[in-house]
N, C-alpha and C positions, 0 to 999 in steps of 0.2 A: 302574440297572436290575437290580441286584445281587439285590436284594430281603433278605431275612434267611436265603436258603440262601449266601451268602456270609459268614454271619460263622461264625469258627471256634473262640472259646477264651473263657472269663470274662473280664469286664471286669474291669481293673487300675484303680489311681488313681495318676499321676503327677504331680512337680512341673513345670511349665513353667520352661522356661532360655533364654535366651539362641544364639540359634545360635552355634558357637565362633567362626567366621569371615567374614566380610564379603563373599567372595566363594563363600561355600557357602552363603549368604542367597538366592543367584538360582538352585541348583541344583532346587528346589522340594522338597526332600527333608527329611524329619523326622532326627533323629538322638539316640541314645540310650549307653548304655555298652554292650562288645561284651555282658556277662554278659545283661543286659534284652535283645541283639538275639535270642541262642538262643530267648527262650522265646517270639519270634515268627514263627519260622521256620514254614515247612512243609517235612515230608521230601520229599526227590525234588525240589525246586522252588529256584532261587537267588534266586529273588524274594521278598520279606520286605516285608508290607504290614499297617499297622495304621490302623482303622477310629479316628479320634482325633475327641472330642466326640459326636459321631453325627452329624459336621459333613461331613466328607469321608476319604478313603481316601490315605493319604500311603506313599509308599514308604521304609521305615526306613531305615539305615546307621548302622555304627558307630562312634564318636569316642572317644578315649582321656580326653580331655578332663571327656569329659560324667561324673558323679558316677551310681551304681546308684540308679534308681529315676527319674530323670531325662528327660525328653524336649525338645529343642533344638528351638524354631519362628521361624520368620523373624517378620516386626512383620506381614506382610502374613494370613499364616497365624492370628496371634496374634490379628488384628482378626476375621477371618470366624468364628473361634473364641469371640470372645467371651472370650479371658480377656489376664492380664498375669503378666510372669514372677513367680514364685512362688506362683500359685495351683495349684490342682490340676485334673486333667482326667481325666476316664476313656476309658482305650486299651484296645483290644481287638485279637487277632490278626486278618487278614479273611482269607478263604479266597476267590478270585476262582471263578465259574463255569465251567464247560467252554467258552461260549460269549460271550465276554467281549472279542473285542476290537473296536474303534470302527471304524465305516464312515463316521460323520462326525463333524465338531465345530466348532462354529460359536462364537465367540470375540470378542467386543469390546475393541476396540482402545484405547488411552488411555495419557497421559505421566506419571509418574512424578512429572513435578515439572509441576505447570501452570504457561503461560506463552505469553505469545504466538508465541513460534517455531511454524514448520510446517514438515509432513515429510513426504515422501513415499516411498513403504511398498510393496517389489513383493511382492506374495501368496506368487509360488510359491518367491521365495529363501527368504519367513520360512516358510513352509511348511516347504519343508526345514530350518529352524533348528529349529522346534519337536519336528518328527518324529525329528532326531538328537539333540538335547539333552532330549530326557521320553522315548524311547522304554520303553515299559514302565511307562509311570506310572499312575497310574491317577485321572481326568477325572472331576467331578462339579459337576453344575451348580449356578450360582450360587459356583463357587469362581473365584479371585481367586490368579494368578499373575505373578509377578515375573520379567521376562525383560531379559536385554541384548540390545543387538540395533544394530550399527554405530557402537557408543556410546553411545545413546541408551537409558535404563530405559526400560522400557513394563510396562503392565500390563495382561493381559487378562483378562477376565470369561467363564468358560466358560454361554455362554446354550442350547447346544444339543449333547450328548453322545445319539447315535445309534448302537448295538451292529448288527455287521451283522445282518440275519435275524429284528430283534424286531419286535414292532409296540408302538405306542406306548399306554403304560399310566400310572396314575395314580401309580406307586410313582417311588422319586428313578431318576434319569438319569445311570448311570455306565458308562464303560468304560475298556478299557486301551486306547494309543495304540500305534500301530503303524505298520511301516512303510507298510502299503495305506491307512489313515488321512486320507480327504481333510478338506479343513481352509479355514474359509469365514472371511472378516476380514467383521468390523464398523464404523464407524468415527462416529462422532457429528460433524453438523458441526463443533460449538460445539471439537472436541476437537484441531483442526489437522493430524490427520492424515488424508492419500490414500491411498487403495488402490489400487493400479495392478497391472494383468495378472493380473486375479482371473479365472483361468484356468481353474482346475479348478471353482469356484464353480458350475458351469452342470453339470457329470456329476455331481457329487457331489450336487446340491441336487436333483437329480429323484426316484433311487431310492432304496428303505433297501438294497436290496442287489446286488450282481454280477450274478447270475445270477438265472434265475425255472424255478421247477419248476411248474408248475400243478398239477402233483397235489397238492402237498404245501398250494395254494391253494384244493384243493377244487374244481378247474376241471376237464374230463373230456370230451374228444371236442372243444375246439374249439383245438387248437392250431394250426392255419388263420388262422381267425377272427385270433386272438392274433395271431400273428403281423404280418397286415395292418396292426393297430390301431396297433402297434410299429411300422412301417416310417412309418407316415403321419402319427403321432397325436405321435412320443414320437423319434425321428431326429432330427430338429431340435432337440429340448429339450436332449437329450446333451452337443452341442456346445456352446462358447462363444458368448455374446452376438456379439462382435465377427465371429463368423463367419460365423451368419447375417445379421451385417448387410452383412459384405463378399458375402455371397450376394445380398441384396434382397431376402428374402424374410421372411413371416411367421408364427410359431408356429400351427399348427393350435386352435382355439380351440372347436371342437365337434365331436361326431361323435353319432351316432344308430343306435341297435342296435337292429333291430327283425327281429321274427319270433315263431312260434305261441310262446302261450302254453307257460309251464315249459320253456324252453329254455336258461336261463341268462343270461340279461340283467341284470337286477340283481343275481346274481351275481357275474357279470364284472365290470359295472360299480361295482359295491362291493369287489372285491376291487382294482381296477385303484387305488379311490382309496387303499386302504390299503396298499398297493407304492411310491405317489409321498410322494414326502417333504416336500409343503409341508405347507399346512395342514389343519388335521381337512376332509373332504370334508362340502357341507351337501346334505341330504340332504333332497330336496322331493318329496309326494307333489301329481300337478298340481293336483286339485283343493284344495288344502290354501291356494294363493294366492289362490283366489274370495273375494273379501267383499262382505258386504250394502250395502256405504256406498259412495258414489261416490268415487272417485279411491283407495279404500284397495287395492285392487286392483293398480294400476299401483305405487304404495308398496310394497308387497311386493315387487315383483319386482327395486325397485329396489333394497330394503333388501338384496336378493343378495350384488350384486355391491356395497354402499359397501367392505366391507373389504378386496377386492381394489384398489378406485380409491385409499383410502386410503396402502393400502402401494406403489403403485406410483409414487404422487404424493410419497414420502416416501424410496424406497428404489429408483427406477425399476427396470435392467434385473437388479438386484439381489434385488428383493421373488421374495416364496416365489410358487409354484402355488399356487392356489387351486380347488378341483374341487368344481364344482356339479352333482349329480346328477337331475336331474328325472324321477322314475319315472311313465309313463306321460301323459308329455307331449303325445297326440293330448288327452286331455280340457280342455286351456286352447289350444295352437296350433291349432286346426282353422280351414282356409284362410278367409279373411277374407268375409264377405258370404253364409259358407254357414248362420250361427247367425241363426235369424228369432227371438230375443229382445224384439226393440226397446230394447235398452240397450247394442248394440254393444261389450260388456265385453270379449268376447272379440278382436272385433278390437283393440281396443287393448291387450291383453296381447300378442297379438301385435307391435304396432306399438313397445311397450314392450323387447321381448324384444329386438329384431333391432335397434334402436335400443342399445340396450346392447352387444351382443355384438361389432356392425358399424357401431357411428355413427361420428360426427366424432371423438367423444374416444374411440376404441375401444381395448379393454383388451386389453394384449398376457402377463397373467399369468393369465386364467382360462382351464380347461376345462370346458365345461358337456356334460354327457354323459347326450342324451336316450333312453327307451326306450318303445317303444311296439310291439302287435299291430296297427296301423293304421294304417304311413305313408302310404297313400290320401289319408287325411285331412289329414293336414298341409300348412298354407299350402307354397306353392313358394316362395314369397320364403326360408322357413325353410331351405331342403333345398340352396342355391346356395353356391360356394365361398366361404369366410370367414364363414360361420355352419356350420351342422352339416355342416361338406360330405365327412365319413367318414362315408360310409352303409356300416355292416356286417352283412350276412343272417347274423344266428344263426339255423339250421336244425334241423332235427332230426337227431340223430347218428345217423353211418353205425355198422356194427358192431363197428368199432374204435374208436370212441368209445362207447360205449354197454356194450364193457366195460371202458372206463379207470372209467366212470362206475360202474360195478357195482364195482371196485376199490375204490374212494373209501369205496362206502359199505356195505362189509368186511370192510375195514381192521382197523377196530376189535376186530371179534369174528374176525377170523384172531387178533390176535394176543394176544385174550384168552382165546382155543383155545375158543371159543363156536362156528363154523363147523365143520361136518362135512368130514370128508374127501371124501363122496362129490359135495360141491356142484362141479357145473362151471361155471367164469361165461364159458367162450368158450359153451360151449350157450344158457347164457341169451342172452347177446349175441344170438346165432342166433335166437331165439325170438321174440326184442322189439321186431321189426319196427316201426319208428313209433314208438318208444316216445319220449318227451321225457325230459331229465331230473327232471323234478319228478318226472315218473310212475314213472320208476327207484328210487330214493329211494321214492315208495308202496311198490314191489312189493319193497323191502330191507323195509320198516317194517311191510307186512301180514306176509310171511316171519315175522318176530322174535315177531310175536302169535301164529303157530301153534303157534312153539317153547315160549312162557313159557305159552301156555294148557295145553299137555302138564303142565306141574309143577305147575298148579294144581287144586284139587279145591273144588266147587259148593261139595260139605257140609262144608267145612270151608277161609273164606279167609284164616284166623288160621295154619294149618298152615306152620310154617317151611318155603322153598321150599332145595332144595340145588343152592346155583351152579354146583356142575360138571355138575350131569348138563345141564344148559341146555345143548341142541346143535341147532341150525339147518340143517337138511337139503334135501338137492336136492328132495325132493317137499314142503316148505314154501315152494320158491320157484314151483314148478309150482303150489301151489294158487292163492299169491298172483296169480298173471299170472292166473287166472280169474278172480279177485278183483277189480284192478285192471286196467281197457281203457283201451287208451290213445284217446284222445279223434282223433288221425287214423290209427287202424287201421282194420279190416276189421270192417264193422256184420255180425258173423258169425250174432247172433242175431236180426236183420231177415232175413238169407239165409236160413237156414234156416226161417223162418216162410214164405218165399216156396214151399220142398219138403217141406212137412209128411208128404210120401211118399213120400220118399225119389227117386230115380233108379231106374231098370228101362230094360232093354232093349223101346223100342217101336217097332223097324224101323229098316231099312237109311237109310232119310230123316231121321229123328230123329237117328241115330248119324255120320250124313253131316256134318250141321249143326255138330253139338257137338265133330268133331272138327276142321272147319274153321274155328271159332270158335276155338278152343284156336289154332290154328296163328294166328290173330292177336293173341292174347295174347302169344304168342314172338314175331311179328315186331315186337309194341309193346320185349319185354325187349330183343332183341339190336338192333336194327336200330338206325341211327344217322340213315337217310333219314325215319323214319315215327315222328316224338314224337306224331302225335293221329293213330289210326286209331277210327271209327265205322262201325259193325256193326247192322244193323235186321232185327229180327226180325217178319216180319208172317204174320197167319194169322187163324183164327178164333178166337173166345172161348174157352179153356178149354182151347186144346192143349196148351199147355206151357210158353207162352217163357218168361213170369216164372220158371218153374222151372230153364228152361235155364240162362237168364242166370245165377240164383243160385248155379247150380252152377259154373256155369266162373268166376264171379266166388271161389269157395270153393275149385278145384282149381286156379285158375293160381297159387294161394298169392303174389300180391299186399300188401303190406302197409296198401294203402289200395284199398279195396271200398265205396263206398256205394250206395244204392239211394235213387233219388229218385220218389217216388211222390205218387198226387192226396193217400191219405190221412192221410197228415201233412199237409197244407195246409187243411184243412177247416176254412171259414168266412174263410180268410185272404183278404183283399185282391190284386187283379193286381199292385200293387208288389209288398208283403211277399211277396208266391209268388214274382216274379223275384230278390226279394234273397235270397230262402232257396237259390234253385236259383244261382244267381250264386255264393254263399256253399260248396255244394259243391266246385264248379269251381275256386274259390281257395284253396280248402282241397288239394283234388288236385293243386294244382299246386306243394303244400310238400313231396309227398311224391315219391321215383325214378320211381316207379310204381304207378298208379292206374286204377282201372278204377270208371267211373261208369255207373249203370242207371237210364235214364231209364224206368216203367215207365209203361205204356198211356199212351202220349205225347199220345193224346186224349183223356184226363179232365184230365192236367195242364192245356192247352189248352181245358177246359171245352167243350167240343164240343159240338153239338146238335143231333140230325139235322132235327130242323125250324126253318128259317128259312132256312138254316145259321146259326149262331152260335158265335162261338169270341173266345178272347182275342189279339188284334193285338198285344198286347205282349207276353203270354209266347212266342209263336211266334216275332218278331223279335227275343226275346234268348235264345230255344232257337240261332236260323239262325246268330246273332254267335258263341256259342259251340261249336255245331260246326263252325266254322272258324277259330276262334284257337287259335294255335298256344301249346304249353304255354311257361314258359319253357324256356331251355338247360340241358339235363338231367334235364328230366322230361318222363316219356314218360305217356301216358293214351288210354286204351281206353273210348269211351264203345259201349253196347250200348242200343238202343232196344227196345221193345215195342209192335206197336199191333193192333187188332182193323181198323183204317179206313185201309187204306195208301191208298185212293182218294182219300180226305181230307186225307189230307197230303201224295199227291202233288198235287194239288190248288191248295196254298199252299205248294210248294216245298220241305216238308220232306223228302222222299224223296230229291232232291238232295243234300242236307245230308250225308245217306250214304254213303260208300264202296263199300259190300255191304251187299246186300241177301238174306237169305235166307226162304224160303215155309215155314212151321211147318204141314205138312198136318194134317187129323183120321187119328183112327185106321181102316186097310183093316181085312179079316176076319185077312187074315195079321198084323198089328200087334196086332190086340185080342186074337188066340190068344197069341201071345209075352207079354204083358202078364198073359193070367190063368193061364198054365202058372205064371210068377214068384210068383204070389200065391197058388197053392196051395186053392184055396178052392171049385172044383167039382171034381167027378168027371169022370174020361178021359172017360166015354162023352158030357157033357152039355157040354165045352170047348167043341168044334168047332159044336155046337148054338148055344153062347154068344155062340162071335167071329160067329157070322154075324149074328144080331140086333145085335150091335153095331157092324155095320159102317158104316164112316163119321160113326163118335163122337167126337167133344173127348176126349184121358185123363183133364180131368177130371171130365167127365161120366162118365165107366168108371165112377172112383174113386166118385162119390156112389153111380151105382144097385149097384155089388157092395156097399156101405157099408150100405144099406136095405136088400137084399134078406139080407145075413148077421143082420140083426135078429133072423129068422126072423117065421113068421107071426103068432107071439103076443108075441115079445119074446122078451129075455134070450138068443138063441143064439151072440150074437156072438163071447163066451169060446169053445163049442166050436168053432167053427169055425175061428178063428184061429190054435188049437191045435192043427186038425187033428183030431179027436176027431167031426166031423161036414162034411158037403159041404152047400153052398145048392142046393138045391131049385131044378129048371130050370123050374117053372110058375110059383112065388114068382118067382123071377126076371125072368120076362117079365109078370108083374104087376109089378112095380116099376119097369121097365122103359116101360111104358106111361106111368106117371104123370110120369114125366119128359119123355118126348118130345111135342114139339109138331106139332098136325096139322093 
């Protein structure tokens, strides 16, 4: 893994010799005259390593013996080399990396002299022979070492050199040995030797390395999560074989991360495969197993798992992990008998899947690690222990995660001094309520577009751009968060469509409501007794509520606010309205805190005041969900609207309710307060005004002051709004007329 920033000096050409001595054949070391050892040294370092053929990396030493110009190799060395003494070879000094020494090494086992003798071989004594006689050597695969060992020569073939902390890459595979260096025997049967109290075999074959930082994995707010998966998923694997079996028990073999979309799932779950140290992780998208031809289906899924049955059938408690990823695994498991096909495919990938995971011959070396937005769907047979039976809720990050997440992605431009000083990421944190991480990552990435569009100029996109002045500022991250909504936050420009006029003070009754609403918005935040309080707002057409609601839904500052209304359902079907409105409620109940508005609960319900006529199924899955409780730890606030409380107490909805509040119309005292705020008659003709408008909807106020500021010809509406002119109190009560019904 050295790669070419390890080598350090021009390649020489030496003669190949003879090692001087027979028993400095097994020390695996090259050897030269001291004058050749100088010119390989490195200052500061006693370690002295030359890169010999471009075969492997040998540790020099010097022999008096040896002639200038010279290099001594053993026969074993001399063969993987490809040459014979007296030809020539080119050596080179090698400069090893900062991050160079082995966390594993996995080595084939074999005798010297073949024959039919057999031997048996404990792991962790030749472990320690290795680790004190090569310490500081330096291991490259496919090389081929000479060792004694109780008497016996042996030889072993280095198949797997693993540097702590890398990940695995297409370049050669070298590190130095050391004393933390776990160390895994191979052994061929045909080759007579046993491996016994292959001990360490089981810690070392799991991870590449000690310890795990997640940040440094690009992982950010689910150290929770993490955790669990570790305790359930990967505890077991740690230990030896023999332990878990003196336990009885067996390796966890699936688990299933689900939760909203951009949360880190296949994040996780791709980072977790490239942490374990078996093999490459295969990596399935669901639909990707579907095929048009009968039985080719079920073959795919089998074709999975052959290489794990392969090596386990070959190498049993010995063979490597194998981690199959299935991203979005509800589109092939969905519970059996629910797909009306007529070609049963899917059941039987089911029956395929769990038959694999969990059958007779079940395989004790795979992880398969499903992900999905929609464990609902998934068969139960799937979801029980010994198939995916680590269910873990990836959520959306609380604030402390959300700025681990905002850290991550940086990083980069902190430390390429591209991020401004004034950016704060605990305020963002603060701000991104709901926010997922995919959508973090947007609001880093729109941020970056604000910064690079600054250096760029229309008329001219040839104009060389200068990299320093690029600086990424707090009000580029503030644009981006307008920019980028997170998909379960607060529908804040639905709300505000609901108060296109804002709030005004319109009486002691109006201000009563709103502030007794608000006090159940805080006993939804604090209270520990009251995760689902509902709230009904009833009254006439056009007093307020939808406004109400939108606003307390806007000032409890909430990070999840929707508004479920008839007109987004128009023309929809009574399912698809129940699964759309079903679909909020699941949604609110991903997030702490939630506040949902059911608005004129009798258009939902398609109401009709002659027959009566109304829908029997959205009413009965309105009543189910204003009485289930959210889950543990999410609290939600639903507020209703309706013009027909008759109607629904009628069919039990009013029930459904907690509190009940009465949205009156406007008195003469409320319609004065209302057009003092508005500014738009004169003192003497207010008092005139509130009275004709007594016992009006506000927003019937709002239309007829909205007509009568037209003025009588048009076009007054500018002055008056500006104050530059008052409505006319006769205009007034002509427009006034045209609205009232008589």
């Amino acid at each position: 893994m050295a790669g070419r920033s390890g080598y350090g000096s021009a390649t020489t050409k030496m003669i190949v010799t003879n090692t001087p001595g027979k028993d400095l054949a097994y020390t695996n070391l090259a050897y030269c005259s001291p004058s050749d050892l100088r010119s390989f040294s490195v200052s500061g370092s006693k370690l002295v390593f030359a890169l010999v053929g471009d075969a492997f990396v040998l540790s020099l030493s010097a022999h008096e013996n040896i002639p200038i110009g010279h290099i001594a190799l053993n026969a074993i060395q001399r063969r993987h080399a490809k040459v014979s003494t007296g030809d020539t070879i080119s050596v080179s000094r090698f400069i090893p990396p900062d991050i160079f020494n082995l966390a594993l090494l996995t080595v084939e086992l074999e005798f010297v002299k073949k024959g039919a003798k057999e031997e048996q071989v404990d792991a962790v004594l030749l472990a320690q022979q290795i680790r004190k006689r090569f310490i500081n050597q330096v291991m490259t695969t496919g090389q081929r070492v000479t060792l004694e060992y109780h008497g016996n020569g042996f030889i072993f073939t280095v198949n797997q050199a693993v540097v702590e902390g890398k990940e695995k890459s297409n370049s050669i595979e070298r590190g130095i040995i050391s004393t933390e260096t776990y160390i895994v025997f191979e052994a061929p049967k045909s080759s007579g030797i046993k491996v016994v109290n292959q001990r360490e075999a089981a810690s070392s074959n799991i991870f590449r390395q000690k310890e795990f930082n997640l940040e440094t994995l690009g992982i950010g707010g689910l150290s929770a999560e993490f955790a669990d998966i570790f305790r359930r998923a990967f505890a077991s694997r740690v230990f030896p074989p023999h332990v878990t079996n003196k336990l009885g028990i067996k390796h966890v073999k699936g688990m299933l991360l689900y939760g909203p979309p951009g949360t880190g799932k296949t994040l996780m779950a791709r980072q977790i495969g490239k942490m374990l140290n078996g093999k490459e992780p295969k990596v399935v998208n669901g639909p990707e197993v579907l095929s048009k031809f009968v039985g080719e289906t079920e073959k795919n899924v089998r074709d999975l798992f052959a290489d794990a049955e392969q090596d386990q059938r070959t190498r049993g408690d010995q063979s490597d992990l194998h981690v199959i990823i299935f991203d979005e695994i509800d589109a092939i498991c969905k519970s059996r008998g629910s797909t009306r096909d007529g070609t049963g495919v899917h059941d039987s990938i089911v029956n395929q899947l769990l038959t694999k995971i969990d059958g007779v011959e079940s395989l004790n070396n795979v992880l398969l690690i499903g992900m999905t937005n929609r464990k609902d769907l998934l068969d139960e047979a799937l979801l029980r222990p010994g198939r995916l039976e680590v269910q873990v809720e990836i959520s959306l990050p609380d604030e402390n995660g959300r700025f681990q997440i905002l850290q991550i992605h940086t990083n980069k431009m902190k430390e390429n001094s591209f991020l401004a000083p004034d950016v704060n990421l605990l305020e963002l944190a603060a701000r991104t309520k709901n926010y997922s991480g995919a959508e973090l990552e947007g609001v880093a990435k729109s941020a970056v577009s604000f910064a690079l569009n600054r250096q760029l100029s229309m008329d001219d996109l040839t104009k060389p751009v200068d990299e320093e002045s690029i600086k990424v500022t707090m009000e580029d991250f503030l644009n981006a968060l307008y920019e980028v909504r997170p998909a379960f936050g607060a529908s804040t420009d639905d709300l505000e469509r609901c108060r296109l006029n804002g709030m005004v003070d319109c009486g002691s009754r109006h201000e009563h409501i709103y502030k007794r609403t608000m006090l159940l918005a805080e006993q939804v935040r604090v209270s520990k007794g009251s995760p689902l309080v509902t709230c009904l707002l009833e009254g006439p057409s056009g007093s307020g509520k939808t406004a109400m609601s939108a606003t307390i839904g806007i000032d409890s500052d909430f990070p999840y606010v929707k508004i479920i209304s008839a007109e987004s359902m128009i023309g929809l079907s009574e399912s698809s309205k129940c699964a759309q409105i079903v679909k909020v409620f699941e949604d609110a109940y991903k997030s702490p805190l939630s506040i949902i508005i059911l608005d004129d609960i009798e258009r939902l319900l398609e109401y009709v005041a002659i027959g009566p006529r109304f829908s029997n199924l959205i009413s009965q899955t309105l009543l189910v969900l204003l009485k289930r409780l959210p889950p543990k730890g999410k609290n939600v606030l639903v507020i209703g609207t309706t013009s027909e409380v008759a109607f629904l107490d009628s069919i039990g909805i009013c029930d459904a309710f907690a509190v009940t509040y009465h949205v009156p119309k406007l008195k003469t005292e409320d319609a004065r307060k209302v057009l003092q705020q508005l500014k738009v008659f004169s003192e003497d003709d207010i008092d005139a005004a509130a009275e004709a408008l007594n016992d009006m909807p506000i927003k019937k106020l709002y239309m007829v002051v909205e007509m009568a500021a037209q003025g009588e010809q048009g076009g007054g509406a500018e002055a008056i709004y500006s104050g530059k002119a008052k409505i006319g109190i006769s205009h007034f009560y002509d427009c006034l007329q045209d609205i009232v019904r008589y």
